[in-house]
KOLLO-192812 format. One record per atom (N, C-alpha, C): atom name; x, y, z; residue in three letters. Coordinates in pm, whole numbers, plus 50000, padded with zeros to 5 digits. Layout:
BEGIN
REC  atome      x      y      z  residu
REC     CA      X      Y      Z     Ala
...
# end
This chain:
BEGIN
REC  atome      x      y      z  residu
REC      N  50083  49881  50000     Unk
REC     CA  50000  50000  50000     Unk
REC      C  50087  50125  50000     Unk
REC      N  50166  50131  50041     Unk
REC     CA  50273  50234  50063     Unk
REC      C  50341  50275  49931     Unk
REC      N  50408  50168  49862     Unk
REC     CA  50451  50210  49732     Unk
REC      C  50341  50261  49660     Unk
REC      N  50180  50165  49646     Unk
REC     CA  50082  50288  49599     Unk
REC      C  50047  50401  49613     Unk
REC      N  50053  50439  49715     Unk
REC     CA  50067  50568  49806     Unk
REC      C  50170  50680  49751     Unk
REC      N  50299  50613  49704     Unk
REC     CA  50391  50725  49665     Unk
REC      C  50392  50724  49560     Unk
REC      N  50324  50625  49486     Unk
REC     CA  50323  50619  49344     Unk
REC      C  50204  50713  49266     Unk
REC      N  50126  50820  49370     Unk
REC     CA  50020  50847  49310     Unk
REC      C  50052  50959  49228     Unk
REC      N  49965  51008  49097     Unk
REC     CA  50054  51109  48986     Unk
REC      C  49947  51238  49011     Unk
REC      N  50002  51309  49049     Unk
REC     CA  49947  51439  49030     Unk
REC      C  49991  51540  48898     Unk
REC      N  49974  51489  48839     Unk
REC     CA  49987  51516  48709     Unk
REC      C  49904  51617  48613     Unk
REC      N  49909  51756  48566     Unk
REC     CA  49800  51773  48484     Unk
REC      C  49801  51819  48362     Unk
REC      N  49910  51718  48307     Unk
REC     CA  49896  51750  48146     Unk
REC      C  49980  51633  48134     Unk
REC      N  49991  51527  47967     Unk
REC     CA  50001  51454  47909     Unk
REC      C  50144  51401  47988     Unk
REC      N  50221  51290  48025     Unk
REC     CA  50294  51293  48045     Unk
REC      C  50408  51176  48007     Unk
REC      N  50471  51180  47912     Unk
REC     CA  50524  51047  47762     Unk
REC      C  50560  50951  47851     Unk
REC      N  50597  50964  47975     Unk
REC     CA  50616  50824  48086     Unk
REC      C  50494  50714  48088     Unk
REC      N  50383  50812  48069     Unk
REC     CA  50230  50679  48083     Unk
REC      C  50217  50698  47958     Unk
REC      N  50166  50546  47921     Unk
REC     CA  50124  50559  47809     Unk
REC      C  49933  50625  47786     Unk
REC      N  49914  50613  47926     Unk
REC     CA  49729  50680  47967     Unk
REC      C  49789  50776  48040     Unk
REC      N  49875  50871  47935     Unk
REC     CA  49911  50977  48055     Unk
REC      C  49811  51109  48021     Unk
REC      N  49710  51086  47888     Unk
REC     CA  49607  51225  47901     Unk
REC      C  49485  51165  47974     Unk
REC      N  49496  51052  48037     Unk
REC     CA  49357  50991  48093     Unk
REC      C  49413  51005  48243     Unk
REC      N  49519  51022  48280     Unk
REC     CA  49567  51008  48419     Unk
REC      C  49545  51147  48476     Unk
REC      N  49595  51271  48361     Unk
REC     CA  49606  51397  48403     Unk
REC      C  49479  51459  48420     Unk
REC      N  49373  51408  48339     Unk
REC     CA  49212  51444  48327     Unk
REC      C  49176  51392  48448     Unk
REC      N  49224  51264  48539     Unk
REC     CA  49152  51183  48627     Unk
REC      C  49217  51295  48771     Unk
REC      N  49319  51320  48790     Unk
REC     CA  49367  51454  48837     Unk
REC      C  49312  51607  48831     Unk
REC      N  49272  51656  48689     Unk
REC     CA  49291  51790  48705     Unk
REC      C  49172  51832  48733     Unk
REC      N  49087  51733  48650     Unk
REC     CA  48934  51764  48657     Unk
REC      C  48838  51687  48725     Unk
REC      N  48883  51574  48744     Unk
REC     CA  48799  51480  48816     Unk
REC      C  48858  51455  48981     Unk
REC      N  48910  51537  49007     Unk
REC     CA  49022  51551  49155     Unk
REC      C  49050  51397  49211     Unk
REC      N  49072  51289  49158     Unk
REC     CA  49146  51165  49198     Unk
REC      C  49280  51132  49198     Unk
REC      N  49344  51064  49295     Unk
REC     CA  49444  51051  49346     Unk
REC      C  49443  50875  49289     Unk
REC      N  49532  50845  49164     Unk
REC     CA  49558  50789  49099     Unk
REC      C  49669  50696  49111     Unk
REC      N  49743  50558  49079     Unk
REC     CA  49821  50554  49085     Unk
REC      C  49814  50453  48958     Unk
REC      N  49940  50470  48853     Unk
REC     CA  49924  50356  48732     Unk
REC      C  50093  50312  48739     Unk
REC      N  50053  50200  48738     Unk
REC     CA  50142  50073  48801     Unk
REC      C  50170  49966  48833     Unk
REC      N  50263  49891  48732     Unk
REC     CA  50179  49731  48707     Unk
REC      C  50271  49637  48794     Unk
REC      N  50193  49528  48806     Unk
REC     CA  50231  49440  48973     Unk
REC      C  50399  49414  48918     Unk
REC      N  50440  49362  48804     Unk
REC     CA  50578  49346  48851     Unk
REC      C  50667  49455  48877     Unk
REC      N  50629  49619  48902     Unk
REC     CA  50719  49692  48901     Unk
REC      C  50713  49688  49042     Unk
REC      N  50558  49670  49098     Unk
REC     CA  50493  49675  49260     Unk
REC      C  50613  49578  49313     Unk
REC      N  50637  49463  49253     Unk
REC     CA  50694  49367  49322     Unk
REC      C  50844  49394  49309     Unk
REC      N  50850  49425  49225     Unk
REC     CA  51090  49464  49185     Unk
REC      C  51071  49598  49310     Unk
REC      N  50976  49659  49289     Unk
REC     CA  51020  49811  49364     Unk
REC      C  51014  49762  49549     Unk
REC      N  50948  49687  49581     Unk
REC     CA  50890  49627  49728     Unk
REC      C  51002  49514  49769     Unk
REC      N  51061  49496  49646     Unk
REC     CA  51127  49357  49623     Unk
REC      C  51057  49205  49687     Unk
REC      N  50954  49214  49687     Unk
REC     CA  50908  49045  49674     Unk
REC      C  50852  49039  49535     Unk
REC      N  50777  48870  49554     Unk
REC     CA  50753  48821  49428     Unk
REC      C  50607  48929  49406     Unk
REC      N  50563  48838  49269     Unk
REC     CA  50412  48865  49167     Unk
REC      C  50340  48776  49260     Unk
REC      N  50385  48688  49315     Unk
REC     CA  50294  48599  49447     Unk
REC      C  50286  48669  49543     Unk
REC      N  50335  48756  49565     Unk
REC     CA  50304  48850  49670     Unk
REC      C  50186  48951  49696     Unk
REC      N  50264  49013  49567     Unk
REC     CA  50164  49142  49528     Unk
REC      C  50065  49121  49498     Unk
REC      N  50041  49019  49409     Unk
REC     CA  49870  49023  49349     Unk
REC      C  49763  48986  49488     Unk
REC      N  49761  48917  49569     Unk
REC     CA  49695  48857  49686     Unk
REC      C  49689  49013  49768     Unk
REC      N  49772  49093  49782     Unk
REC     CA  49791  49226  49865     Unk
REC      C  49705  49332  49794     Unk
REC      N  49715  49295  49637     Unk
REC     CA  49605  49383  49525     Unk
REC      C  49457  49378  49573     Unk
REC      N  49455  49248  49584     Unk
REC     CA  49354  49175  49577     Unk
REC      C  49268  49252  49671     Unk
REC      N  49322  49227  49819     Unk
REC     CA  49288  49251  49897     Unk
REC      C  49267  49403  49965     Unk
REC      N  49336  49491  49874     Unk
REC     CA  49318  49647  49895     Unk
REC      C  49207  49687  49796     Unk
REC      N  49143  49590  49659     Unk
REC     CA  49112  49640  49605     Unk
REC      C  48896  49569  49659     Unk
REC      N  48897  49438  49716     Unk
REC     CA  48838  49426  49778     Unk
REC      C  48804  49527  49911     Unk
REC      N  48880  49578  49957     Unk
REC     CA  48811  49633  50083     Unk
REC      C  48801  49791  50029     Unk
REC      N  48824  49798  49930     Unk
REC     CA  48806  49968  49908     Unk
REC      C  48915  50029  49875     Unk
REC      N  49021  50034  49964     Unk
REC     CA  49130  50082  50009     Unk
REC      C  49215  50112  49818     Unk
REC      N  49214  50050  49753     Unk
REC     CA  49276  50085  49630     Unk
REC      C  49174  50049  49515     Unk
REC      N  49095  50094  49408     Unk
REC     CA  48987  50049  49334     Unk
REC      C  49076  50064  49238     Unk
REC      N  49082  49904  49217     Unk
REC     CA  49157  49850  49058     Unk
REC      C  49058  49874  48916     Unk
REC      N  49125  49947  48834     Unk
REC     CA  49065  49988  48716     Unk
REC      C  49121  49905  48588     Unk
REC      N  49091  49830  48556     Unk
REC     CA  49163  49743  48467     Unk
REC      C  49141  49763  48282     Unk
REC      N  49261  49800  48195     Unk
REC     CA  49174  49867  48126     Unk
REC      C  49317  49822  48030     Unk
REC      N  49293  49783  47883     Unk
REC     CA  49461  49758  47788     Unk
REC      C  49483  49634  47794     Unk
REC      N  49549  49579  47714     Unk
REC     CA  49612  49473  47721     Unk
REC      C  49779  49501  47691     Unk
REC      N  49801  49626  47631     Unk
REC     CA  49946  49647  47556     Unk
REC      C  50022  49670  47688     Unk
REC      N  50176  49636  47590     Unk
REC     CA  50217  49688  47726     Unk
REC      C  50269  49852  47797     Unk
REC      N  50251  49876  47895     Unk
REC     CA  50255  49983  47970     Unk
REC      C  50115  50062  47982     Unk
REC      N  49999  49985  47956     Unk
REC     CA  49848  50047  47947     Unk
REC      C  49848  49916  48086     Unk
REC      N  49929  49964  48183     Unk
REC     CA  49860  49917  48326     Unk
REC      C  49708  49942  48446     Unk
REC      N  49694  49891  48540     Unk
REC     CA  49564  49915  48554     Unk
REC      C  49599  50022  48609     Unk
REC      N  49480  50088  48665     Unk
REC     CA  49477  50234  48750     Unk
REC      C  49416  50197  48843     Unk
REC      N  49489  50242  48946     Unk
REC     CA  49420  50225  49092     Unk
REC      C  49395  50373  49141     Unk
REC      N  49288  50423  49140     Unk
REC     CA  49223  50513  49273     Unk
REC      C  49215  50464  49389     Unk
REC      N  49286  50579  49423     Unk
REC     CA  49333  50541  49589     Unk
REC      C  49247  50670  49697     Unk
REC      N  49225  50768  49626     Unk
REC     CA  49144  50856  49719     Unk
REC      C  49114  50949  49621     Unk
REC      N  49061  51119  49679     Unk
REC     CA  49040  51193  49614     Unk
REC      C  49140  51300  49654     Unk
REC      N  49111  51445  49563     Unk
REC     CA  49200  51550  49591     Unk
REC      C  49056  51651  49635     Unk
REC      N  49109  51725  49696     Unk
REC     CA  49019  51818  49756     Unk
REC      C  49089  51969  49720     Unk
REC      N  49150  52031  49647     Unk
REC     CA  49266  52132  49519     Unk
REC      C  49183  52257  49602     Unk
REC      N  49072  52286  49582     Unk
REC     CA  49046  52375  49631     Unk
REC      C  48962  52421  49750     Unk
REC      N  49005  52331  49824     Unk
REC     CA  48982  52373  49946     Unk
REC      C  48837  52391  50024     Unk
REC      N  48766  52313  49928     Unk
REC     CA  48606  52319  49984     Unk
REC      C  48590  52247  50057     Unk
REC      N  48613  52072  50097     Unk
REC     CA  48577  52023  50220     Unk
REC      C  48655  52052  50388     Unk
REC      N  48806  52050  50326     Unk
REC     CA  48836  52053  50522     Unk
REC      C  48951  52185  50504     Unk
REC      N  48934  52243  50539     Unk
REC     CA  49032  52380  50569     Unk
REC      C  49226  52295  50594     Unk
REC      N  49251  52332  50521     Unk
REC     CA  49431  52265  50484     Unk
REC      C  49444  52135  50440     Unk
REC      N  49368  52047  50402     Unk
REC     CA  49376  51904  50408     Unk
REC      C  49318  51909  50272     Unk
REC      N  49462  51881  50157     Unk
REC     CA  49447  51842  50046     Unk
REC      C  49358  51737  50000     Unk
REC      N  49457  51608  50026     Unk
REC     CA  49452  51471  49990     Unk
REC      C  49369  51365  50063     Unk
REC      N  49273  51306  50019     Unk
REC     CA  49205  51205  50150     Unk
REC      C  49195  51040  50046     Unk
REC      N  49282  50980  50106     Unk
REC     CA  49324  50846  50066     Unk
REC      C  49234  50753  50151     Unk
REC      N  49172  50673  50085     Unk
REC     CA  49071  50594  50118     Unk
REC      C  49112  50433  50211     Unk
REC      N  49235  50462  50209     Unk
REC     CA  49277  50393  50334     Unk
REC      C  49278  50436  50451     Unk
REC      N  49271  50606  50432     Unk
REC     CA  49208  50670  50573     Unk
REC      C  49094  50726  50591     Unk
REC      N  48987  50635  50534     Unk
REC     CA  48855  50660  50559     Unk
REC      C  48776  50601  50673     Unk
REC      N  48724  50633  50734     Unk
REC     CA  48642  50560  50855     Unk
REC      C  48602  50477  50832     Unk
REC      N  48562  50400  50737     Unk
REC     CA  48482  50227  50724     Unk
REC      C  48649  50143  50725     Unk
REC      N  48743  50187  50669     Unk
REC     CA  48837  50128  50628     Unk
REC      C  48925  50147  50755     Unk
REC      N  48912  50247  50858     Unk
REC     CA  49004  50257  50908     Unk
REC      C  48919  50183  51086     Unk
REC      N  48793  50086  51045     Unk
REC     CA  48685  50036  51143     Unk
REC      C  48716  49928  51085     Unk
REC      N  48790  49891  50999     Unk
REC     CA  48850  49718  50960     Unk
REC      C  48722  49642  50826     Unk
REC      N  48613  49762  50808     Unk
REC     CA  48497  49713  50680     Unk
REC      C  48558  49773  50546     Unk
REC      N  48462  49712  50505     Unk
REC     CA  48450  49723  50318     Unk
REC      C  48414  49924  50332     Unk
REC      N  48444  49978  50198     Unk
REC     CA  48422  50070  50157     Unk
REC      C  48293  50020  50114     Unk
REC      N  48140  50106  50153     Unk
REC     CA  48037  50100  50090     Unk
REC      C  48044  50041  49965     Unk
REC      N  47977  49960  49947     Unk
REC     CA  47946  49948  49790     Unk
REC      C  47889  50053  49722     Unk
REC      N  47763  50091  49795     Unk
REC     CA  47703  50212  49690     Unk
REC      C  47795  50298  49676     Unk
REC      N  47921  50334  49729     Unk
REC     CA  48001  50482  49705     Unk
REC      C  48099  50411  49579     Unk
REC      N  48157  50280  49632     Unk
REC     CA  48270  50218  49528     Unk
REC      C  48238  50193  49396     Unk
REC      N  48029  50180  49355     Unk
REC     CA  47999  50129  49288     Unk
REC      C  48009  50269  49171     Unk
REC      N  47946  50380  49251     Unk
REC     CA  47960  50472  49206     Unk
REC      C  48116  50556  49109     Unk
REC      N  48170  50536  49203     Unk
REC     CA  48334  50577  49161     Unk
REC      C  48418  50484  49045     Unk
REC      N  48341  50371  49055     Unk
REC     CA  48380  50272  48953     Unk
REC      C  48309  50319  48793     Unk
REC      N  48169  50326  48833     Unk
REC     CA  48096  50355  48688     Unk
REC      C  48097  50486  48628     Unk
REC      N  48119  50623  48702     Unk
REC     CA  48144  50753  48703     Unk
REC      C  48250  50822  48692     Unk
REC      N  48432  50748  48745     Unk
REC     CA  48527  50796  48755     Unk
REC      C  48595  50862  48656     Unk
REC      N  48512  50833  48513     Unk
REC     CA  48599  50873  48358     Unk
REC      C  48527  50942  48314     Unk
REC      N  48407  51057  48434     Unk
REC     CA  48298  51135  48317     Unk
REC      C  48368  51252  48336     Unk
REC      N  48332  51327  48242     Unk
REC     CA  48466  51460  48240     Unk
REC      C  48385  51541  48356     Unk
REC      N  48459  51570  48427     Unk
REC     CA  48438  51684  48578     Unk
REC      C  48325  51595  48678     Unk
REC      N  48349  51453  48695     Unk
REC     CA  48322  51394  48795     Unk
REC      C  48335  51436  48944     Unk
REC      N  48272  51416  49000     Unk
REC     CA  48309  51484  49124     Unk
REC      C  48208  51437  49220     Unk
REC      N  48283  51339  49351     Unk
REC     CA  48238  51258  49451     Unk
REC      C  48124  51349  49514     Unk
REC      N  47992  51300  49524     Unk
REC     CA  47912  51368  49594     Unk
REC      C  47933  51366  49727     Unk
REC      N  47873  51463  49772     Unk
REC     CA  47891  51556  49929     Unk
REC      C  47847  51385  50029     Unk
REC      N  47720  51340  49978     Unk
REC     CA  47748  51174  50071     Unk
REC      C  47837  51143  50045     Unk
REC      N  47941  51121  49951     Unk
REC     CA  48040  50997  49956     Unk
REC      C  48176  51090  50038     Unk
REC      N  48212  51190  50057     Unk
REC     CA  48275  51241  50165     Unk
REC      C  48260  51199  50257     Unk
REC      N  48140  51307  50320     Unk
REC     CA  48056  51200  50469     Unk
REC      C  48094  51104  50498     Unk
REC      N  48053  51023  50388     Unk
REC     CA  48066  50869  50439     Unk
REC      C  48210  50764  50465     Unk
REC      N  48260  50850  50387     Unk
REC     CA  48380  50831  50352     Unk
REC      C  48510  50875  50505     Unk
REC      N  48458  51007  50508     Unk
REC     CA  48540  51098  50555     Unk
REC      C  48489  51188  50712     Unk
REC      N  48380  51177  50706     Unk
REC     CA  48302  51272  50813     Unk
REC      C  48234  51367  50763     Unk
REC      N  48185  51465  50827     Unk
REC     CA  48137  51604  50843     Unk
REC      C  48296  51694  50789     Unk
REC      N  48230  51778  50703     Unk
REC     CA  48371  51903  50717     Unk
REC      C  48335  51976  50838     Unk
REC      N  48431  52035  50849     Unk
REC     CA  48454  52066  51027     Unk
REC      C  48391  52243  50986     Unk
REC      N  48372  52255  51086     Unk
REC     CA  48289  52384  51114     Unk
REC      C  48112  52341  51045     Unk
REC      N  48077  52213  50993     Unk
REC     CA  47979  52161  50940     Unk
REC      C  47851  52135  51084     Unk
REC      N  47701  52194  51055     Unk
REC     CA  47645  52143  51162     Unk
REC      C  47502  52097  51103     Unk
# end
């Protein structure tokens, strides 16, 4: 989870390293997601264990919420995309607090599944141009914004 974590691209324009690097920067600039594209054997050379490792650890972040595997290409370097949280850029939900990674969300951080209705959502919605997590899936996600009554 950690190498996903540092691997996420804040990116907002085309970038010749991804080969989905105008789909990564759109999933960033306009759709405020915290992205990471990155395929299990680099997960595994960079972590240094095996592809037996990683995929079962995929598996299991992408089951509980915590990383939503986007699987999308067959060529190579068209790896999957994992959303890992959202960006919050301008400052409308919590006063200083950019980034909210869905490994530090309250269902996830209470040992449950990320809602389905929110994951189901973010799954079928994440590629519409200026997507943007409704005010429940914060909440639910995240809490109340503070000074919120």
């Amino acid at each position: 989870m950690v190498y996903l974590l540092s691997s996420v691209l804040k990116i907002t324009k085309r970038d010749r390293l991804y080969k989905r690097g105008d789909q990564i920067a759109l999933l960033y600039q306009h759709n405020n997601l915290l992205v990471a594209n990155v395929s299990t054997p680099t997960i595994a050379e960079r972590c240094s264990v095996s592809r037996g490792t990683v995929t079962p650890a995929i598996n299991k972040f992408d089951e509980y919420g915590a990383a939503i595997r986007i699987t999308e290409g067959n060529d190579p370097g068209e790896n999957n995309i994992y959303i890992l949280g959202f960006s919050d850029r301008d400052g409308r939900y919590h006063d200083g607090r950019k980034e909210y990674y869905f490994v530090d969300s309250i269902p996830i951080k209470n040992g449950e599944r990320m809602p389905e209705n929110i994951r189901r959502e973010i799954v079928q919605r994440y590629s519409e141009v200026m997507f943007i997590p409704a005010t429940r899936c914060w909440i639910e996600l995240f809490g109340e914004p503070e000074g919120a009554q």
